[in-house]
C-alpha distance (Angstrom), angle and dihedral (degrees) to the residues before:
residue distance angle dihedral
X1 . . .
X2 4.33 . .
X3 3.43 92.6 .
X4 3.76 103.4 36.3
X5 4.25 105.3 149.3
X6 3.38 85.7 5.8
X7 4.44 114.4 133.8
X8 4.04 105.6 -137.7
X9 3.80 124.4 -169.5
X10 3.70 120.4 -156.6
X11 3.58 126.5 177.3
X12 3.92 121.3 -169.0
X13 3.78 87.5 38.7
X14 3.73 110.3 135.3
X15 4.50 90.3 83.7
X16 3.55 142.4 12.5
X17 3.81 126.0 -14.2
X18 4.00 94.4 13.4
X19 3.71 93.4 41.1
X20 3.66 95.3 53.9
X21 3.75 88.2 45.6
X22 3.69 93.6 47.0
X23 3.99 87.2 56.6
X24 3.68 92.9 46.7
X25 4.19 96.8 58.7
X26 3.76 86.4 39.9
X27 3.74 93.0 53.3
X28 3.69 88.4 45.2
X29 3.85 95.8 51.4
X30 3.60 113.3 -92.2
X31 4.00 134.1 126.7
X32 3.66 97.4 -109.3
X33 3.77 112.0 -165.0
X34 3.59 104.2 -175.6
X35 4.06 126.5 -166.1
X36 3.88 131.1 -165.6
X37 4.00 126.8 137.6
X38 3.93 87.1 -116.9
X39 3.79 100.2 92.6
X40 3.77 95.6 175.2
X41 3.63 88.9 54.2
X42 3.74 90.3 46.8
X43 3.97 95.4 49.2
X44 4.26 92.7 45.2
X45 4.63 75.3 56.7
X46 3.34 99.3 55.7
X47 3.82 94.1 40.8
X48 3.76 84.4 64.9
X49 4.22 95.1 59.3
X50 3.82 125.2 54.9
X51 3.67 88.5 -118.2
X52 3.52 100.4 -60.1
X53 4.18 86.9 121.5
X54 3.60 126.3 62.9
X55 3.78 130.4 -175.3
X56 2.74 144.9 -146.9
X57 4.33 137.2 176.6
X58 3.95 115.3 -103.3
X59 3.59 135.4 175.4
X60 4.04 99.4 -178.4
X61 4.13 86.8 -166.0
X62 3.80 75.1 76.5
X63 3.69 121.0 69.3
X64 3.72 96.1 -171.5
X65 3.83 82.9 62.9
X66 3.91 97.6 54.2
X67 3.51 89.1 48.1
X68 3.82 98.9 53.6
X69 4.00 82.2 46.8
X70 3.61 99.3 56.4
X71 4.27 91.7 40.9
X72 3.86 91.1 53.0
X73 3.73 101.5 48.9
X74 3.88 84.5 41.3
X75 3.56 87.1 49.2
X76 3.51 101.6 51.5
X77 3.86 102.0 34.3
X78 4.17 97.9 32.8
X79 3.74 98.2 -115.8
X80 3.58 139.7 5.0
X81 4.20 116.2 -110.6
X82 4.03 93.7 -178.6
X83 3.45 147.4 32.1
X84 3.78 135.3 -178.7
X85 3.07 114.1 -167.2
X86 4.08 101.3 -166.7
X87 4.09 107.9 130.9
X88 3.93 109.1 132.6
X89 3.49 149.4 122.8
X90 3.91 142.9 -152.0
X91 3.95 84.1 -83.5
X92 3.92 118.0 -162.5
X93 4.01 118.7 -19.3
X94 3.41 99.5 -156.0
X95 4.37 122.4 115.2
X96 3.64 117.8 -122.4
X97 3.60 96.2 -94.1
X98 3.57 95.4 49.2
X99 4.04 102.8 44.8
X100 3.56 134.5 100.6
X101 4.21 132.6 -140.9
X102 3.50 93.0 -115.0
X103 4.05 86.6 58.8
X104 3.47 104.1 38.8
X105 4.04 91.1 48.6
X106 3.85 90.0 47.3
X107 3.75 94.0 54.6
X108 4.03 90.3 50.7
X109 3.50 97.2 41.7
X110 3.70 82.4 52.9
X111 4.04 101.5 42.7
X112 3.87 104.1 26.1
X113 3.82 115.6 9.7
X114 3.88 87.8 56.0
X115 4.22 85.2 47.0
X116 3.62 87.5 55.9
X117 3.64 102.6 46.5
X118 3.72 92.8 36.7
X119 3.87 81.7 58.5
X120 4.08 92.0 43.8
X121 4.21 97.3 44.7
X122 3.81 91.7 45.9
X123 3.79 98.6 47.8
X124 3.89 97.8 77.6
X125 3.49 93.3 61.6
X126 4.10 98.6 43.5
X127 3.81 93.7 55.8
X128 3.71 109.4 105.2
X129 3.94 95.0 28.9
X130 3.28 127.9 116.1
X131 3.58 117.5 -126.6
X132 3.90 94.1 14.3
X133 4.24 109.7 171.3
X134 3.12 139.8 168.5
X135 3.77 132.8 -146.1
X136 3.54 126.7 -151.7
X137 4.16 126.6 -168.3
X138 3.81 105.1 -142.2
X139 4.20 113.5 154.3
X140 3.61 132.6 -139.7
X141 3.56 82.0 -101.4
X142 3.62 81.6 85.8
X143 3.26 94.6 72.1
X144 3.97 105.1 61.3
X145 4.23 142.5 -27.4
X146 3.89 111.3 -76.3
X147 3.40 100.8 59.7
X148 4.29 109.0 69.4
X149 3.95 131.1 -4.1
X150 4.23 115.8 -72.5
X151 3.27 96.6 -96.8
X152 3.90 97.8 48.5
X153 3.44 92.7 53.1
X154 3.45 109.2 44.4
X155 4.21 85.0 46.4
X156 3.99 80.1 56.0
X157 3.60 97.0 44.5
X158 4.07 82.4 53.5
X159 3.44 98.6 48.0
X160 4.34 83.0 62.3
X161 3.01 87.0 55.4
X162 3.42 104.1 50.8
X163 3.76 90.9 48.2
X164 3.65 87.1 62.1
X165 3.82 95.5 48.5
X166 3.67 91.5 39.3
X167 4.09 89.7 55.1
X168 3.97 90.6 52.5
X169 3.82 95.0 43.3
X170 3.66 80.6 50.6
X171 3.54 117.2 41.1
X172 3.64 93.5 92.0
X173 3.70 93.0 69.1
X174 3.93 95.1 46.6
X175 3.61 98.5 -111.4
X176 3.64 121.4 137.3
X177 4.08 127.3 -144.7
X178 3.49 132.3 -162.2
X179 3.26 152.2 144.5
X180 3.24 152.4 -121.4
X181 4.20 138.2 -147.8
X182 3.77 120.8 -163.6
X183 3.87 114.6 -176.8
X184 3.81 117.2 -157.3
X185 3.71 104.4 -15.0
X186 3.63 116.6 177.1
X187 3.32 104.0 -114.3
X188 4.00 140.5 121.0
X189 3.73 93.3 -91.9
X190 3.67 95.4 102.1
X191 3.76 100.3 33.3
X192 3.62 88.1 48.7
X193 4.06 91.8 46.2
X194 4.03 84.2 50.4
X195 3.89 87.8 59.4
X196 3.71 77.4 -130.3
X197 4.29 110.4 167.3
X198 3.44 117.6 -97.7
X199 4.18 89.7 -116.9
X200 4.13 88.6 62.7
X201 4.43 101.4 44.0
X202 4.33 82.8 78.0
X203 3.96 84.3 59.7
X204 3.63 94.1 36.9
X205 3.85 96.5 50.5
X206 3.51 86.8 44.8
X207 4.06 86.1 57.3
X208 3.71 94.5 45.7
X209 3.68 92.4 57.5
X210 3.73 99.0 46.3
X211 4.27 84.1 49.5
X212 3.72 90.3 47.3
X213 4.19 90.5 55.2
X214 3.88 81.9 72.0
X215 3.61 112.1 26.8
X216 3.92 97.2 69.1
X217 4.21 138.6 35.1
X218 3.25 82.9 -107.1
X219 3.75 105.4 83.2
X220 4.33 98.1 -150.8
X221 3.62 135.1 60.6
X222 3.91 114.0 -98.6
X223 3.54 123.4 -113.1
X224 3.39 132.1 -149.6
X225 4.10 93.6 -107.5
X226 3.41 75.6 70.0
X227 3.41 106.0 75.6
X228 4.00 94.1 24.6
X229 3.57 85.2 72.9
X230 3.57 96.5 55.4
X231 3.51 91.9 54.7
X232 3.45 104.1 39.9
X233 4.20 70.7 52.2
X234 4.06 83.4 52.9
X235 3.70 96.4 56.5
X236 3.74 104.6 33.6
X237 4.06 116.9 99.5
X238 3.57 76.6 -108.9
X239 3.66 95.6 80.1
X240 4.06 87.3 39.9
X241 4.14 93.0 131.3
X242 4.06 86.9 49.9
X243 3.58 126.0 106.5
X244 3.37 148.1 129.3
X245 3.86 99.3 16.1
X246 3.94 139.5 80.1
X247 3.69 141.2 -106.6
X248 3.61 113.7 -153.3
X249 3.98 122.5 -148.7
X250 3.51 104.5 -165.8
X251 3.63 107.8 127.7
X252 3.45 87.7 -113.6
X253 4.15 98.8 -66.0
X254 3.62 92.1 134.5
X255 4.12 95.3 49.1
X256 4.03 87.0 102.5
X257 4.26 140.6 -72.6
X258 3.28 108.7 -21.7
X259 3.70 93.9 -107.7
X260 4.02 85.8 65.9
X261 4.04 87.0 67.3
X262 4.16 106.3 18.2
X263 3.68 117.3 70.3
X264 3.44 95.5 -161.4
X265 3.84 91.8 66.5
X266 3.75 112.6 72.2
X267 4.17 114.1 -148.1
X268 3.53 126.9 -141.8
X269 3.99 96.7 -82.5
X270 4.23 93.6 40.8
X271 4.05 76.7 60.8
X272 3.46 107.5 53.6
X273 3.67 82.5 36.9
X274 3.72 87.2 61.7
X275 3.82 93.8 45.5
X276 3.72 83.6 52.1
X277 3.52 99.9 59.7
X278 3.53 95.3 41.7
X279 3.62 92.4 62.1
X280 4.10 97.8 -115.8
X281 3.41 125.8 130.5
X282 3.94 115.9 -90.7
């Protein structure tokens, strides 16, 4: 019981990732109130917790929104102890020479401009408590092109950044912010960023996890217990000399080419190696 009496905001909280994370606090004693535009998704949560999870409706594009978040679970628990700030989508597909303003500035209003203000609306009601953190959902897309569309990624490579300005501007009040980096979690985000209909995401998610058996060291797809555990890690006095930095969940995909972690998949030296021993010319 880490969190027990402890007030918890998540946002993107009605499915995957946020939903398991949700749970997780609850189950561990906190006053979750957790925020997403899909209500249904949000009621069929709460019907899961003897009242230990309250929603509330969200659209993080909309500041006015966070704000009346953050005041009311403030306002009904006297402060606010942790915040995940995990709400997003696929955002726009398009590649840099092919996108448009209204696109790009939808996807970071979506992935960092609600991080930031999520961040700047909770902060008056986490001074003064102990053990105040903040989580942030970055990606591995973060990290480099291959992994997400442009705009997705550099929003996620923003949002680390953030964290790491965020934990400076806010050392002096004792609150803690990090981040977090899921790989390929198998969740709706990319059906849902495919526009795909509801009928097809069982088949697709059912894809994505057979794909993920062989994309990463880690021979399964991740789930999104996954990465609530390494936030509920994040927030927990056990993390208490953490800040301002990342833990990726990735089941390894990002460790280096594939040839680094398969055996089956020779690299550039294993090769010419080869040629070597078989007497050809390099």
């Amino acid at each position: 019981m880490r969190f027990e009496g402890k007030t918890v905001v998540v946002t993107g909280a009605a499915s995957g990732i946020g939903r398991a994370t949700a749970l997780k606090f609850a189950a561990e004693g906190a006053r979750v109130y957790a925020a997403d535009i899909d209500e249904q998704g949000l009621a069929a949560l709460a019907a899961t917790t003897n009242g230990s999870i309250a929603t509330a409706r969200c659209d993080v594009t909309r500041t006015e929104d966070i704000k009346a978040l953050m005041d009311r679970a403030a306002a009904e628990t006297g402060g606010i102890d942790v915040v995940f700030n995990n709400a997003g989508a696929g955002g726009d597909r398009a590649t840099i020479d092919e996108i448009e303003p209204a696109g790009w500035d939808r996807t970071m209003d979506l992935l960092l401009r609600s991080v930031a203000f999520g961040i700047r609306y909770a902060v008056p009601h986490m001074i003064g408590r102990p053990g105040a953190a903040i989580v942030n959902t970055s990606s591995v897309a973060a990290v480099g092109p291959g992994y997400s569309p442009t705009a997705y990624a550099v929003a996620k490579a923003g949002v680390l950044h953030l964290t790491k300005c965020a934990a400076a501007d806010l050392a002096k009040h004792q609150i803690r912010v990090n981040a977090v980096q899921p790989g390929f979690i198998n969740t709706n985000i990319f059906t849902r960023s495919l526009d795909m209909p509801a009928e097809l995401e069982a088949q697709a998610k059912g894809a994505i996890a057979m794909m993920s058996q062989s994309a990463q060291p880690v021979a399964r797809g991740g789930q999104p217990d996954d990465i609530a555990d390494a936030v509920l890690f994040l927030a927990s006095d056990a993390a208490g000399f953490v800040t301002g930095t990342s833990l990726i969940v990735d089941g390894g995909i990002t460790i280096g080419p594939r040839h680094s972690w398969d055996p089956t998949m020779p690299g550039m030296f294993d090769a010419l190696q080869q040629m070597a021993d078989a007497g050809q010319p390099a």
